[in-house]
C-alpha positions in Angstrom: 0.0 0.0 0.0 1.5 3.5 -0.9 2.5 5.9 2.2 -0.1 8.8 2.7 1.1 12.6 3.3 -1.0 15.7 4.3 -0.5 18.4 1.2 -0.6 22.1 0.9 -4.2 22.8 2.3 -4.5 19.2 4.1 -5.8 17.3 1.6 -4.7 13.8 2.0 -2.2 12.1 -0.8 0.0 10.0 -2.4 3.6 10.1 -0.8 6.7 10.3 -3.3 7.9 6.9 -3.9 11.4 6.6 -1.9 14.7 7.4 -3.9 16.2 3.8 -4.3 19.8 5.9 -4.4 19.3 8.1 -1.5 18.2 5.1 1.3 21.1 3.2 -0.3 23.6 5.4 1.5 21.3 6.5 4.1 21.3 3.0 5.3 25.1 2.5 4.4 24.1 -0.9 1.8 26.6 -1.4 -0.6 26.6 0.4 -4.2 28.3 -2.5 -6.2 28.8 -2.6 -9.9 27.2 -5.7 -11.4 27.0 -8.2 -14.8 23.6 -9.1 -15.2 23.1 -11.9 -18.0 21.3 -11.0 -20.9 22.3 -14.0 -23.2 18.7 -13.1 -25.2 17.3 -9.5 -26.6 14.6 -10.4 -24.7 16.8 -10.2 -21.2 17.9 -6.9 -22.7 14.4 -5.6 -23.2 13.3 -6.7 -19.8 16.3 -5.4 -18.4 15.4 -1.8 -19.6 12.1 -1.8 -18.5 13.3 -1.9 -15.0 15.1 1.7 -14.7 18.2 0.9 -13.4 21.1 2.5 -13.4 22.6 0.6 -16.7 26.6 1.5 -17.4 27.7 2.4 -20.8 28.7 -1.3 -20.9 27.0 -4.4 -22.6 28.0 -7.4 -24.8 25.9 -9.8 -26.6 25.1 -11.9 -23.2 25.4 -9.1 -20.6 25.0 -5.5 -19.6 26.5 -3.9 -16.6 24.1 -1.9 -13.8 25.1 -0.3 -10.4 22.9 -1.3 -7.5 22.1 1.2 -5.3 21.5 -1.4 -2.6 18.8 -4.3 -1.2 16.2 -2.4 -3.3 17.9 -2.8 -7.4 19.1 -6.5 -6.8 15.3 -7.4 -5.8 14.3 -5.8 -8.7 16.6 -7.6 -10.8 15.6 -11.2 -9.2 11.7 -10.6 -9.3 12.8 -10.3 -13.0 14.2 -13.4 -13.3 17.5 -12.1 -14.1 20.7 -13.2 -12.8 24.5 -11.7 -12.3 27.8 -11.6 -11.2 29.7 -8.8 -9.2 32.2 -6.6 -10.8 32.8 -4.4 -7.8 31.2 -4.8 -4.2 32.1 -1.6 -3.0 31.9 1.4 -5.6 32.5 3.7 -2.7 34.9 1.9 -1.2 36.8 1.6 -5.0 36.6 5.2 -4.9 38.7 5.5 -2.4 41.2 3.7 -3.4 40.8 4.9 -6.8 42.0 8.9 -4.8 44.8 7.2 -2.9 46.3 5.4 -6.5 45.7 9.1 -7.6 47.9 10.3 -4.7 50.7 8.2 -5.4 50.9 8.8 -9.3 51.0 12.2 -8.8 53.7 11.7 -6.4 55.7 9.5 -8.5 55.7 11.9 -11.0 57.0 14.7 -8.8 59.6 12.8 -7.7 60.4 12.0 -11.5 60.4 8.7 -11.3 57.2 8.5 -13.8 57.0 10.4 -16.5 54.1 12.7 -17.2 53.2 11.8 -20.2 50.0 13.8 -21.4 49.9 16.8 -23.5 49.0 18.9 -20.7 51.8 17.5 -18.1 48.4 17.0 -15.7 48.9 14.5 -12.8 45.3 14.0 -11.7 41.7 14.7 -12.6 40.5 18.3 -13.2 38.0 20.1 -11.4 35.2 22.0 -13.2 37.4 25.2 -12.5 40.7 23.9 -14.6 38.5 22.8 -17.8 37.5 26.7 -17.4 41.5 28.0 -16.8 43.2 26.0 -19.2 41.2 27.0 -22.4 41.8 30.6 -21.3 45.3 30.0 -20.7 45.5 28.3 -24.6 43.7 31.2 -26.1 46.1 33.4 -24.1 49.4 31.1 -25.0 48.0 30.5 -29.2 45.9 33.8 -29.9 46.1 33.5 -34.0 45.3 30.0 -33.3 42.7 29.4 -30.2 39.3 31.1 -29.9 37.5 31.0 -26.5 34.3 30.8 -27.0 30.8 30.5 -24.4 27.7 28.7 -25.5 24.0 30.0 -25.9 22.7 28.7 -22.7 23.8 28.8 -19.0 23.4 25.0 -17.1 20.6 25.0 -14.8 22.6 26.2 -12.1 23.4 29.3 -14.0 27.3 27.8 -15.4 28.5 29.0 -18.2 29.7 26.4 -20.5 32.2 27.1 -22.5 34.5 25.7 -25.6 37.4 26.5 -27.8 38.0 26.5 -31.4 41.8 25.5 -33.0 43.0 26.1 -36.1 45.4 28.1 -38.1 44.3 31.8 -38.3 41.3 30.9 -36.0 39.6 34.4 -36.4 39.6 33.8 -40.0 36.0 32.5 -41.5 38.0 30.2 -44.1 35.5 27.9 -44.8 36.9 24.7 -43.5 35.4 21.6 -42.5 35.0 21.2 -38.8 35.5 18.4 -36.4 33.7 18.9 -33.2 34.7 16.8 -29.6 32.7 16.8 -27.4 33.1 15.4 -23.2 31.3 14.9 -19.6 27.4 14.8 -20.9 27.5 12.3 -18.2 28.9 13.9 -14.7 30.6 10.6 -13.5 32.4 10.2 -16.7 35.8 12.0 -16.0 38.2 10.5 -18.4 35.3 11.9 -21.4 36.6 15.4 -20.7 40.3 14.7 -20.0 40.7 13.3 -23.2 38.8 15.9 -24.9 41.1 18.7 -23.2 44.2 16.5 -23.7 43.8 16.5 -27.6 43.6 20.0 -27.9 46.5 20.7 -25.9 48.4 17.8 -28.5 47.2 20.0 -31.4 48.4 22.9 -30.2 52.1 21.7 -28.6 52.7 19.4 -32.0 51.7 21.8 -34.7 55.0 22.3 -36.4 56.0 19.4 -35.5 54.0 16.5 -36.1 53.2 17.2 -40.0 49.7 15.3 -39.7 48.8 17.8 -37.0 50.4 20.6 -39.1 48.0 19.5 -41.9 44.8 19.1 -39.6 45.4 22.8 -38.5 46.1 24.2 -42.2 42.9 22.4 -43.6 40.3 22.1 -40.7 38.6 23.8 -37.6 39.0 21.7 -34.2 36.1 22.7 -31.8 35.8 21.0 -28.2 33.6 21.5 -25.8 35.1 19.1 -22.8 32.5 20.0 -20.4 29.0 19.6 -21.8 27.1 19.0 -18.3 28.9 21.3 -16.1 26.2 21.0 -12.8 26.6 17.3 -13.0 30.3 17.3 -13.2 30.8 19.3 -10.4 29.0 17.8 -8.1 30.3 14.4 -8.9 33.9 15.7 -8.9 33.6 17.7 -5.8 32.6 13.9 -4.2 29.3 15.9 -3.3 27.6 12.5 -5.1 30.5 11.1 -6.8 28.0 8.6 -9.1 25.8 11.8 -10.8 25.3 11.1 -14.5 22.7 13.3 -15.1 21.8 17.0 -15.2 20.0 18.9 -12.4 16.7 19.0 -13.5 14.8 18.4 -10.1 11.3 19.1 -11.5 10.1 19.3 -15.2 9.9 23.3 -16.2 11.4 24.3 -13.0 14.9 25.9 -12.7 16.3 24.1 -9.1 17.1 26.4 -6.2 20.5 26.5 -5.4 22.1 23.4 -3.4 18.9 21.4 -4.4 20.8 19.5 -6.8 22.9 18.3 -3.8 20.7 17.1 -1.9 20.4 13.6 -0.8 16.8 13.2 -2.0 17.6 14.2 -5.5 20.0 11.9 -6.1 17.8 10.2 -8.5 16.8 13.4 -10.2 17.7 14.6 -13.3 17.9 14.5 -17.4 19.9 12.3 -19.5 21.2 14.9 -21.4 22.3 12.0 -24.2 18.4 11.0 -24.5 17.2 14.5 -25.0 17.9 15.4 -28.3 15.3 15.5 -30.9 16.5 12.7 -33.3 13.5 10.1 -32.5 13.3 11.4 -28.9 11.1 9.3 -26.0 12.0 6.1 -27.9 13.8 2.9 -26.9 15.9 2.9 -24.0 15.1 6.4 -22.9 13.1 6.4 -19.9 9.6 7.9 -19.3 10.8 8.2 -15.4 12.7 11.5 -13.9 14.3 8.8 -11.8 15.2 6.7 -13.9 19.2 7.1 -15.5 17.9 7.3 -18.7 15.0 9.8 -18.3 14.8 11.8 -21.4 13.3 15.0 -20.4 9.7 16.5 -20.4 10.7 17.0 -24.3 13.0 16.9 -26.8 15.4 19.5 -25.9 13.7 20.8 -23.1 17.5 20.9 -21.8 19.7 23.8 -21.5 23.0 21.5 -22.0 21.6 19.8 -24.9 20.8 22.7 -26.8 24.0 24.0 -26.5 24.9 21.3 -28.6 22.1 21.4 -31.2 22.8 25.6 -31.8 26.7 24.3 -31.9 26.5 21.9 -34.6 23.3 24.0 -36.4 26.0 27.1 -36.7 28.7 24.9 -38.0 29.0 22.6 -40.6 30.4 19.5 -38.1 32.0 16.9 -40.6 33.0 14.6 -38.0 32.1 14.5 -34.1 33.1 12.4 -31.5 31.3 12.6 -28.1 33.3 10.9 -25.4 31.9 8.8 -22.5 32.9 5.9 -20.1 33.1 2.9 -19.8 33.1 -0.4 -22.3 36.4 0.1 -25.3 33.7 0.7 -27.7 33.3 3.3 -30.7 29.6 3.4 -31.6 28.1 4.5 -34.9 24.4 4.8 -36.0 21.6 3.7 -35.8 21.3 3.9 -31.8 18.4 1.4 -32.0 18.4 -1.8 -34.1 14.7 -1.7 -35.6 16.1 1.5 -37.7 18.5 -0.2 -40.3 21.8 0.5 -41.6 22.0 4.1 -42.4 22.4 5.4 -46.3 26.5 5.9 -45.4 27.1 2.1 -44.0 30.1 1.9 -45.6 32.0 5.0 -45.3 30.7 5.3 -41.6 32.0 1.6 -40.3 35.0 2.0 -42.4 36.2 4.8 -40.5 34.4 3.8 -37.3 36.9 0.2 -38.2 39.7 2.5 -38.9 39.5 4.2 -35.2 38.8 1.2 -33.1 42.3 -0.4 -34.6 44.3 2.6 -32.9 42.6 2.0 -29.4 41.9 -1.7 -29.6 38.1 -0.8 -29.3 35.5 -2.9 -30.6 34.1 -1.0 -34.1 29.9 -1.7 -34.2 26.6 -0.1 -33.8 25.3 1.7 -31.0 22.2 -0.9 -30.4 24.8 -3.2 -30.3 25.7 -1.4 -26.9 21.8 -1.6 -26.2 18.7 0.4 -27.5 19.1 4.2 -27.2 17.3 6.8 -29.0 17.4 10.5 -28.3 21.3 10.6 -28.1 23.8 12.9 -29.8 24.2 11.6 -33.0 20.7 10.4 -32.9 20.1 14.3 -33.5 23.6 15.2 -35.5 24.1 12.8 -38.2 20.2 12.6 -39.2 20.0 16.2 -38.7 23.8 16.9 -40.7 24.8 14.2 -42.1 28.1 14.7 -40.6 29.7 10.9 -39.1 29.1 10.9 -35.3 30.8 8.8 -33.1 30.3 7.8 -29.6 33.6 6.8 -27.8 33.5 4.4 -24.5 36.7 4.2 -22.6 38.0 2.1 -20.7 36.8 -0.9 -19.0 34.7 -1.7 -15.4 34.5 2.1 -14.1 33.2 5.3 -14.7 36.1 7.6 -13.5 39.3 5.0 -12.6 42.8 6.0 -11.4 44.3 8.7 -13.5 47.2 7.0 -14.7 44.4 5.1 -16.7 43.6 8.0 -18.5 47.7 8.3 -19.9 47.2 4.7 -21.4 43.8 5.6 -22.7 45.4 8.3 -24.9 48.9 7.0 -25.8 47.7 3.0 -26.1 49.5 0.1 -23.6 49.5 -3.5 -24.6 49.0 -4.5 -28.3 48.0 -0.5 -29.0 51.1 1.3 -27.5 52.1 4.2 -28.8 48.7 4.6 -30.6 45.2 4.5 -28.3 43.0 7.3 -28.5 45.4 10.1 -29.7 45.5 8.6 -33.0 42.4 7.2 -33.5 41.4 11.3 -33.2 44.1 12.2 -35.4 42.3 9.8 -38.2 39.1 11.5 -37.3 40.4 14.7 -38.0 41.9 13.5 -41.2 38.4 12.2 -42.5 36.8 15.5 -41.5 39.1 16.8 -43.9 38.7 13.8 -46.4 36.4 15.4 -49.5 35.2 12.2 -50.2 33.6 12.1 -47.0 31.7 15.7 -46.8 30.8 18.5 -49.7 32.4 21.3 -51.7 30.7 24.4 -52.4 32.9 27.1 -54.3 32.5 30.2 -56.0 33.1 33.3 -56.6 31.9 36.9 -54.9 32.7 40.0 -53.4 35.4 40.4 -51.1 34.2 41.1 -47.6 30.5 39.7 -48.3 28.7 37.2 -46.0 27.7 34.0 -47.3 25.0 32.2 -45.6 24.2 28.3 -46.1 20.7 27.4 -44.2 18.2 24.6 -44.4 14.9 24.4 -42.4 13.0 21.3 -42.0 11.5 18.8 -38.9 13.2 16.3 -37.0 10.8 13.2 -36.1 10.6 12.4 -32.7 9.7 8.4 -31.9 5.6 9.3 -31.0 5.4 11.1 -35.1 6.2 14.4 -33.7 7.4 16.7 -36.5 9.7 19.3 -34.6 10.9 22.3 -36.2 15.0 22.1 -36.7 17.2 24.7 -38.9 20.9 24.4 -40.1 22.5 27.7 -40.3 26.1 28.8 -40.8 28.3 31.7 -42.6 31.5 32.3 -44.1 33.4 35.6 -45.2 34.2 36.0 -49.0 38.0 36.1 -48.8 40.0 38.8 -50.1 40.6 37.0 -53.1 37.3 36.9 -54.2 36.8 33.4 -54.4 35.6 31.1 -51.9 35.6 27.4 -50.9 33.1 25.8 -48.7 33.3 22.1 -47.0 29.5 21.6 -46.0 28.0 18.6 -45.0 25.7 17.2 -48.1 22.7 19.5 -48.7 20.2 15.7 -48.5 19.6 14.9 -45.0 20.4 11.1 -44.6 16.3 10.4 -43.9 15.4 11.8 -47.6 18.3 9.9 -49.6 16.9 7.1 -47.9 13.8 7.8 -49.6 15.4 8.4 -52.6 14.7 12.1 -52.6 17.2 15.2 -52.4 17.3 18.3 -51.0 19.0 22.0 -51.4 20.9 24.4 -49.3 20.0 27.7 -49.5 23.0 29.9 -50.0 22.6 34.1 -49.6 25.5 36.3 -50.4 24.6 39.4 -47.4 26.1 42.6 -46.9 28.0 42.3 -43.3 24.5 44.1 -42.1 22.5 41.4 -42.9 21.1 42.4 -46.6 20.7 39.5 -48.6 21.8 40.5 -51.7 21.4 37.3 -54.1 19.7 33.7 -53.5 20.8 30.5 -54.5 19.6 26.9 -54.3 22.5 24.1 -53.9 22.2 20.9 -54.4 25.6 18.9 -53.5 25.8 14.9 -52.9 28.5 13.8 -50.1 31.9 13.6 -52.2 30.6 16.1 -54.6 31.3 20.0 -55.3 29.1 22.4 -56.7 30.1 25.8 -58.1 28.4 28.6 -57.4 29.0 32.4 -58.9 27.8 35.3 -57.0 27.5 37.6 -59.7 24.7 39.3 -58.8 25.8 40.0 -55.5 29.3 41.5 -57.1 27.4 44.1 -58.9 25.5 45.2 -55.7 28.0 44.9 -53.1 
């Protein structure tokens, strides 16, 4: 029978169910990381109907959960389902996760490890670093770092900022972009390092390394290592070291301050990788604000995750790779297996192939992983066309000792001296790669604006058309002729279908006049030609 509770005005009511997470630690039971067999898709379906906390880790006869006590491993044997434990003590691994931290740094002081990263860092960053050491690149590499802050604040009023890197960064050249992206999930620390460890490789190697050299001639780097930047600090500060999720406390409402914190609302919160658009509220997004998975009220109804969508819609994002943790895995689309093989199968796994070689990853589809819709590239490749990859690093923990991260980059075992860092570096190279985006060149007047934008509706899972715009610009170089690496005007939905579809391209006046109005059809691999004469004559 459900508790009773007197409400405003004394009317009698249903109590709030009790937070699963909260009592867990309130009553000091164990939080243990488990393997729960799933040797049929039908263990897999009945699995996700039971909103637990499922890690970012599954094979084909298992997927791993965290058990917030007594309370998940009944619900997992009134299911039928059965496991093994992989850790059973997450808090207590956490512990000895910060002393193993302890003692690298120390080693590394003392010189007798090297620090190999990029950045020379020694231990996990706090939300404050991610913040100091893009300002400090931007202030080290000013022709080629731009700082830039994203549309929205988080939910606790956070700016969350990025930076781009390239050569003459404050130059609108027209170049393809590759965007990385880290930490939508709080708990997932090594997502960000490696994000922020990259772009410091870019920047120390250009000159030196001649395929970074050529990355930073021909394409624009963007990263954003800190998507959810409530979430990530208050699992980093230890305040509730296992947050995945946003802040969202209630639907619509922005949370008072510390009320994310608190012990109650543990449980609370938006999956900002189920709330995009891209067939939002479908498999393996939860209908639940409790739940891990819980996609939002509606697609988008996020601050964080529209950052992302204005992002990509300003830029034309070739290639993107949003990092995560844990399960060596780099997942392509479709993110839910009834969808089929999208329209660019073969380019997409042979690059997704290419990638999971240098880490030793396993190269497959996101269902694969399990069902998902809603999730980044759910929304970005269906939306773009631009190839997005999900990366899962490491193996049996969310955030492990930091020396873990060093091998995640640089490769040990069978991958040393390759691992992450150049599996990005081939990224990079196919975001550049014409046979894997568009061309759109011309001629027009020095100084003019050119504008490529596309309007249309992204389908949500329930047949909800929402509305969705693509909208980016370059700057007619002095020359007077221009060249443009888009992402294919046909979205990959309506070449499925057989159909096509055009950018429209305006040449504008730096006020905002449009001036001429073109329609641009390019296929991926193709380049189209167009002349802005009209424009010339009015400029």
């Amino acid at each position: 029978m459900a508790a009773l509770a007197i409400g405003a005005g004394g009317q009698v009511q249903a109590a709030a169910p009790p937070d699963p997470k909260a009592s867990a630690y309130q009553n000091d039971e164990l939080v243990q990381l488990l393997r729960v067999n799933t040797p049929t898709a039908a263990d897999k379906q009945r699995l996700s109907t039971l909103d637990l906390d499922l890690a970012e880790s599954a094979g084909k006869t298992f997927v791993d959960v965290v058990a917030y006590g007594n309370h998940d491993r009944r619900l997992l044997e009134l299911a039928g389902l059965t496991w093994s434990t992989l850790e059973d003590d997450l808090q207590g691994a956490d512990r000895e996760r910060e002393a193993a931290d302890a003692a690298y740094a120390k080693a590394v002081r003392g010189n007798k490890l090297a620090a190999t990263l990029p950045s020379g860092r020694t231990a996990y960053r706090q939300l404050a670093d991610y913040t100091n050491d893009m300002a400090a690149l931007a202030s080290q590499y000013p022709t080629k770092v731009k700082q830039f802050t994203l549309k929205n604040t988080s939910l606790e009023n956070r700016a969350i900022r990025g930076i781009e890197v390239t050569r003459d960064v404050n130059v609108s050249n027209g170049k393809p972009v590759f965007l990385m992206l880290g930490l939508h999930h709080a708990r997932e620390w090594p997502s960000g390092e490696l994000t922020m460890e990259f772009a410091y490789d870019l920047l120390k190697n250009d000159g030196v390394d001649p395929r970074i050299t050529n990355i930073l001639d021909k394409a624009r780097v963007i990263f954003v290592p800190v998507v959810n930047p409530d979430g990530f600090n208050l699992s980093r500060t230890l305040g509730y070291e296992l947050k995945r999720k946003n802040c969202r406390i209630t639907n619509g409402q922005i949370p008072t301050q510390g009320q994310c914190a608190q012990s109650t609302n543990r449980s609370r919160g938006t999956d900002l990788n189920r709330n995009y658009s891209g067939f939002w509220g479908g498999p393996g997004a939860s209908s639940s604000l409790t739940s891990e998975t819980y996609r939002g009220a509606s697609a988008f109804s996020e601050p964080e995750s529209r950052n992302v969508q204005a992002l990509v819609s300003a830029h034309q994002v070739t290639t993107l790779i949003t990092n995560h943790t844990y399960s060596n895995l780099v997942l392509r689309e479709p993110g839910y297996a009834g969808a089929g093989p999208t329209p660019d199968e073969a380019i997409y796994k042979a690059l997704g192939d290419q990638m999971a070689a240098q880490n030793g990853y396993d190269s497959q589809f996101s269902y694969e992983l399990y069902d998902t819709t809603g999730t980044t590239e759910d929304w970005s490749y269906y939306a773009t066309g631009g190839l997005g990859f999900t990366f899962e690093h490491g193996a049996n923990s969310f955030h492990p000792a930091f020396s873990n991260v060093v091998n995640y980059y640089f490769g040990s075992g069978s991958t040393a001296g390759k691992g992450n860092r150049s599996a990005f570096l081939l990224a990079a190279e196919s975001t550049i790669n014409p046979a894997r985006h568009s061309i759109v060149t011309g001629s027009g007047p020095a100084g003019a604006v050119l504008r490529l934008k596309k309007s249309f509706t992204t389908k949500t899972w329930n047949g909800t058309q929402l509305p969705d715009v693509l909208d980016s610009t370059m700057v007619v170089p002095a020359s007077g002729s221009y060249t443009w690496h888009t992402n294919p005007s046909t979205r990959p939905a309506v070449v499925q279908q057989g159909g096509t579809e055009s950018w429209t391209l305006t040449c504008e006046r730096p006020t905002g006049q449009v001036l001429e109005t073109r329609q641009v059809t390019v296929a991926r691999g193709a380049s189209v030609t167009a002349n802005l004469t009209t424009c010339a004559s009015a400029f």
